[in-house]
N, C-alpha and C positions, 0 to 999 in steps of 0.2 A: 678708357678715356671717353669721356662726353661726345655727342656732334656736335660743332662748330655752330652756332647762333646763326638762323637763316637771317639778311638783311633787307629789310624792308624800303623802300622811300616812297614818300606821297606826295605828287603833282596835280593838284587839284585849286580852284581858286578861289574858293568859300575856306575863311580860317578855321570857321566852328568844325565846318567837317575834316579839314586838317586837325586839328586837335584832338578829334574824337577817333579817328581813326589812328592817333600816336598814343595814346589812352591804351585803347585797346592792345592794338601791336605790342605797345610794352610791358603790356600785364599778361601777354600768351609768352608761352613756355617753349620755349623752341627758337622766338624770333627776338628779334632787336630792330628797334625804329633810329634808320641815322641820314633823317634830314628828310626837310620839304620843300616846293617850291608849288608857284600858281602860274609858271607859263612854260613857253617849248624853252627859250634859249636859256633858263634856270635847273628848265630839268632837265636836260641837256646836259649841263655842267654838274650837275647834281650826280645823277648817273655814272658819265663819266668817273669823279673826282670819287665816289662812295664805293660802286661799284656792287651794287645790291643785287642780290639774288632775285628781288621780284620790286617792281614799281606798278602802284596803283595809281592808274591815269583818269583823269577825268576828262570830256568829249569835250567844254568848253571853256580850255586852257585862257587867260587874260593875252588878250593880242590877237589870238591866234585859235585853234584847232587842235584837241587831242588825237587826232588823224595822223597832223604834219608830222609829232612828235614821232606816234609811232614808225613813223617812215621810216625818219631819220635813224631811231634806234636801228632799225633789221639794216639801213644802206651803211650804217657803220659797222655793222656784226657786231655789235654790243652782247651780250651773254646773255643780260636782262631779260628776264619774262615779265609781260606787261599783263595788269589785270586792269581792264577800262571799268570805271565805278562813273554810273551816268542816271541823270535825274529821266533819260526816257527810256521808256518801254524798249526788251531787246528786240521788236520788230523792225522800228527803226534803226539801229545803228549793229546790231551785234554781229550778223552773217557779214558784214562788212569790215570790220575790224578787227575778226578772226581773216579774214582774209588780207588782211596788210599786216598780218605778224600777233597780232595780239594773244595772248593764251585763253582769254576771258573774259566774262560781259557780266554787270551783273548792275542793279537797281539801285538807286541810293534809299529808294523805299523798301528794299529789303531790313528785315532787320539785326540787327548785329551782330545773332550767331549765324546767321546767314550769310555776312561780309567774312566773317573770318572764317567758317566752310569753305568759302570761295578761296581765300587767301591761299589756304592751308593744300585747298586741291590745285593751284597752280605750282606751288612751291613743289608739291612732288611732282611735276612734271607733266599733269593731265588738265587737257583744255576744260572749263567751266562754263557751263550754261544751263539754266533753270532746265529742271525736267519739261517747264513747259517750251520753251524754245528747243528743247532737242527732239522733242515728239514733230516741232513744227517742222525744224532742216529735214528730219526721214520721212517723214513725211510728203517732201518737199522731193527728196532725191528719189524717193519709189514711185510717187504720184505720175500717172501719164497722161492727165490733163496738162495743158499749157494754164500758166499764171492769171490772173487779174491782169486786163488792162492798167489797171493804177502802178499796180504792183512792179507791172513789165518797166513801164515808164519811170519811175521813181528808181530803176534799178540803172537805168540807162544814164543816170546823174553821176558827175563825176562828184569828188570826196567833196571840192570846191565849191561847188554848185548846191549840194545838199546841205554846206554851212551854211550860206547865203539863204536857201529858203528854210533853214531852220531862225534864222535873225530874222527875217519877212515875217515868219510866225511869231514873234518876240514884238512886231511892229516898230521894229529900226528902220529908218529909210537908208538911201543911198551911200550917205556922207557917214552916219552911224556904222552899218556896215564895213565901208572901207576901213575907219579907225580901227574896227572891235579883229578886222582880219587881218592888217597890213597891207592891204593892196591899196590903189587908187579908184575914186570912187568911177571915174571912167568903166575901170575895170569890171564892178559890181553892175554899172548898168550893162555890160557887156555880160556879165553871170546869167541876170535878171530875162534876157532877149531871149537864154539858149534855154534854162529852165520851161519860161513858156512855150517855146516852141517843143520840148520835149514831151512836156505835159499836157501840149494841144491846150493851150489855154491863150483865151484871145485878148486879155488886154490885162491893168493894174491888178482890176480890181477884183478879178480870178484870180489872180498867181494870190494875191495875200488872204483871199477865201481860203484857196484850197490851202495855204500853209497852216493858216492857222487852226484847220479842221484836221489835217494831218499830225501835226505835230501837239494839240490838245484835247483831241477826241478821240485817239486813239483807241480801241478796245480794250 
């Protein structure tokens, strides 16, 4: 007897790359694609209702946060292993969301046998991260230097707060912000206050320098 078809879902909020990634999933051997969504409280339902062996998430869900999602999956015990598929570099986001449950991080500028590498090594059960982001974490855990100031500071952001200056860097203001997160935009300038103060940054027009040099010039 065969093994059972591994099941895939994609929660991601660009169609083109839902599609291309339902493409694929359904022409590999092994898997089956059953179902998509582009926010938390769809994929959510999705998961739930389907009940898939691996969901490939994206970091900026419609509404919301591929962060929140992941929460919610591990505060449910859901079974699901989550593969985060994200348009930035894994410096920014990957040591972080291996750390709220995720199995894996990986680029949407990768290319496609490279998405489904990734796929194929969380399905069997092992975390996924470029060989260059795993040289960086050992790196990282053997190194006995202390960090970058930047580095210390940016880690010190809560998930909330590192949306919010990821949208700063997108050049959404307040009101923008609050819609794209769900919260109120009170709320966002209260983000906005702690951000700065984290980052030692003294007014507007540094908090949206350094976002936008953070999150586009990345190395």
């Amino acid at each position: 007897m065969s093994d059972p078809q591994k099941r895939v879902v994609v929660i991601e909020p660009h169609p083109l790359v839902r599609e291309r990634l339902a493409e694929l999933i359904g022409e590999e051997e092994g898997m089956e694609f059953c179902g998509e969504a582009d926010d938390v409280k769809g994929g959510l339902a999705l998961i739930s209702s389907a009940c898939p062996n691996l969901a490939v998430v994206g970091i900026a869900l419609k509404g919301s946060n591929g962060m929140d999602l992941i929460k919610q999956v591990r505060a449910w015990a859901l079974p699901t292993a989550i593969l985060v598929l994200s348009m930035y570099e894994e410096s920014v986001y990957a040591r972080r969301v291996i750390a709220n449950g995720a199995m894996g991080y990986i680029s949407e500028n990768c290319s496609s046998l490279e998405i489904m590498a990734a796929i194929r090594h969380v399905l069997d059960g092992k975390i996924y991260l470029s060989p260059a982001m795993t040289d960086m974490v050992l790196h990282t855990l053997s190194a006995s230097s202390i960090a970058a100031p930047i580095g210390r500071s940016i880690n010190q952001l809560s998930d909330r707060e590192l949306a919010v200056l990821e949208k700063i860097g997108q050049g959404q203001n307040s009101r923008q912000i609050a819609k794209a997160l769900g919260v109120g935009a009170p709320s966002v300038d209260t983000y906005r206050a702690r951000i700065k103060e984290k980052l030692n940054l003294r007014n507007a027009f540094e908090l949206t320098s350094f976002a936008i040099r953070y999150f586009h010039d990345l190395p």
